[in-house]
C-alpha positions as CSV (number, residue, x, y, z in Angstrom):
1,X,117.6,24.5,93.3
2,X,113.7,24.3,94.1
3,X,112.4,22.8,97.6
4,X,110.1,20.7,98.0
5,X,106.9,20.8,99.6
6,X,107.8,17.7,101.9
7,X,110.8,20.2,102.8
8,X,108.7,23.0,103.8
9,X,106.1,20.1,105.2
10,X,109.6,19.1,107.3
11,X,110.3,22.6,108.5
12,X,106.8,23.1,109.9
13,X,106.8,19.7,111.7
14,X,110.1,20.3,113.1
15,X,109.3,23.8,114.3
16,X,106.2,21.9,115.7
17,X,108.4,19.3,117.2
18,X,110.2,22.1,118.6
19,X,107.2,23.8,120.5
20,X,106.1,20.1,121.6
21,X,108.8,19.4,122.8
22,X,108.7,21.8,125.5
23,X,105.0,22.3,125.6
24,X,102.9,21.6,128.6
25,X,99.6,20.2,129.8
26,X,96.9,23.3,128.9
27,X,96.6,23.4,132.4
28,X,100.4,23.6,133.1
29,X,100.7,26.8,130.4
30,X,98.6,29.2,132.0
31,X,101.4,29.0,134.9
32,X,104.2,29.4,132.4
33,X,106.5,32.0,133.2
34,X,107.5,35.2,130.6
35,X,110.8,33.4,130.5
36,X,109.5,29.7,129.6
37,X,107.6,31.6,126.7
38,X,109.7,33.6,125.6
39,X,112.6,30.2,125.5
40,X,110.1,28.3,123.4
41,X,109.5,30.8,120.6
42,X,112.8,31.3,120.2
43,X,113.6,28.0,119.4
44,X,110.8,27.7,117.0
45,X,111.8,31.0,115.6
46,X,115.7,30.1,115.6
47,X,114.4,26.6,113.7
48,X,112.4,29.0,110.7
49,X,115.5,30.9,110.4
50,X,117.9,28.3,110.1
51,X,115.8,26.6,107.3
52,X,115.7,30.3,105.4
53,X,119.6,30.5,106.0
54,X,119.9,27.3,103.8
55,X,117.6,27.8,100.8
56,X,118.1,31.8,100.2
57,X,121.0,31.6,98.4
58,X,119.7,29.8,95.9
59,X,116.5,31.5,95.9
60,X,116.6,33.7,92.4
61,X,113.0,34.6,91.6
62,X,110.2,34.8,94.2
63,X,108.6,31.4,95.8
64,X,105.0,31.5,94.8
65,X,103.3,28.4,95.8
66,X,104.4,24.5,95.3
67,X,103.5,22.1,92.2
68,X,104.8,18.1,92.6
69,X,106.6,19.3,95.9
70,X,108.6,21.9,94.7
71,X,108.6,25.7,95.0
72,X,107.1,27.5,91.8
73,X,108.9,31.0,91.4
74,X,108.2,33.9,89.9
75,X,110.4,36.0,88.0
76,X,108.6,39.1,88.2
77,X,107.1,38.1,92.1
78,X,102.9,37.4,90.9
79,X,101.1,38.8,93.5
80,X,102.8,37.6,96.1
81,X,106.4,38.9,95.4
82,X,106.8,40.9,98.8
83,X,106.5,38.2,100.9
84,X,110.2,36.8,99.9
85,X,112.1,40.1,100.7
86,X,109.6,40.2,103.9
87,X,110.5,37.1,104.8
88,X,114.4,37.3,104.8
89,X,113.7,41.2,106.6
90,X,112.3,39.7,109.5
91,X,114.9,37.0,109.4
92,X,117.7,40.0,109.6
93,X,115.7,41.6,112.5
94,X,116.0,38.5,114.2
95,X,118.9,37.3,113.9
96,X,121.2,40.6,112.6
97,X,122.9,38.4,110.6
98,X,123.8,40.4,107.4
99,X,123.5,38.2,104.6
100,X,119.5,37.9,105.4
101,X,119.5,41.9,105.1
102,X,121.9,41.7,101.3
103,X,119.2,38.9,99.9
104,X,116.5,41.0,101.3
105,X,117.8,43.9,99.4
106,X,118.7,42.2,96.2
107,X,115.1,40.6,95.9
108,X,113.4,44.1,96.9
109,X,115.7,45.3,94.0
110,X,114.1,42.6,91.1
111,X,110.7,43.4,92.5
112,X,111.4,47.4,92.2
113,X,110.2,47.8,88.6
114,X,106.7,46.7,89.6
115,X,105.9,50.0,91.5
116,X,104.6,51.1,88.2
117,X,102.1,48.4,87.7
118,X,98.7,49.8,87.0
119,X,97.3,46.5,85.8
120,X,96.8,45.1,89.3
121,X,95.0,45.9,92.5
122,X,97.8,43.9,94.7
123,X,100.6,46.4,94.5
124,X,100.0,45.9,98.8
125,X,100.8,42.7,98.7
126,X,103.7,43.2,96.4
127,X,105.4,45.6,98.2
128,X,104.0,46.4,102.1
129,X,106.2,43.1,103.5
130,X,109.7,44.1,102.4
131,X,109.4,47.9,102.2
132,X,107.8,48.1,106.2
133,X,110.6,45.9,107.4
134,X,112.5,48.1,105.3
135,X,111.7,50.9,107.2
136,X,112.0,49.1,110.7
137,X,115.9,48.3,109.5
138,X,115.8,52.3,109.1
139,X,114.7,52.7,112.8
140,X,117.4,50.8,114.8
C-alpha cells in the first residue's frame, strides 16, 4: 500500500485543525495555563499517532520522500532510513502501545546491515533516530 502525499497533506491539516481548534488570540496564549498546553499537544500528538497506527503495517521498506502523491520507499532506507524506526519509537514512548515498539524493531532489523557502510557519510542519519529512542525504551 503507498500513501499519498494529499494523505500526509491531510494529516498535517488535521493536526493543524486540531491545534486551531483550541487555539487562542496571541494575546489570550500568553495567559494559557500548563494544563491548556499541555491538553492541546496531546491532541495534536494523539492525531500523528493515530495516522502512524494506520499505515505501519503496511509499511515494508523505508518512506523516503513522495513522487505523484505517493510515498517512495526504500529497501535498503537511502539516507534517510532511521527516521522510520524513529518515528514508530517515539510513537511507542507515547503511546506504550506495543505494536509501535515490534514495527520499530523489525525496521531497525532491515536497516541493521548498513552499520557497515563505508561508502556514505550519513550513517547519523541512518541510524541516530531509532537506535537513541532505542536506548530511551532501555531506560524506563
Amino acid at each position: 500500500m503507498s500513501v499519498s502525499r494529499r494523505t500526509v497533506m491531510a494529516t498535517a491539516a488535521g493536526a493543524a485543525a486540531a491545534y486551531a481548534s483550541s487555539a487562542q488570540p496571541a494575546q489570550a496564549l500568553a495567559t494559557r495555563t500548563p494544563a491548556q498546553t499541555e491538553r492541546t499537544l496531546r491532541v495534536a500528538a494523539d492525531y500523528a499517532v493515530d495516522k502512524v497506527r494506520s499505515v505501519a503495517p503496511v509499511v515494508k521498506a523505508f518512506p523516503v520522500g513522495t513522487k505523484f502523491e505517493k510515498w517512495v520507499y526504500s529497501q535498503n532506507g537511502d539516507w534517510v532510513g532511521g527516521f522510520w524506526p524513529g518515528t514508530l519509537w517515539m510513537a511507542w514512548l507515547y503511546s506504550e502501545d506495543d505494536a509501535f515498539r515490534t514495527w520499530a524493531l523489525e525496521s531497525a532489523q532491515r536497516l541493521a546491515p548498513r552499520q557497515y557502510d563505508t561508502s556514505t557519510h550519513d550513517l547519523g542519519f541512518l541510524f541516530y533516530p531509532g537506535v537513541e529512542e532505542h536506548r530511551n525504551e532501555n531506560r524506563r
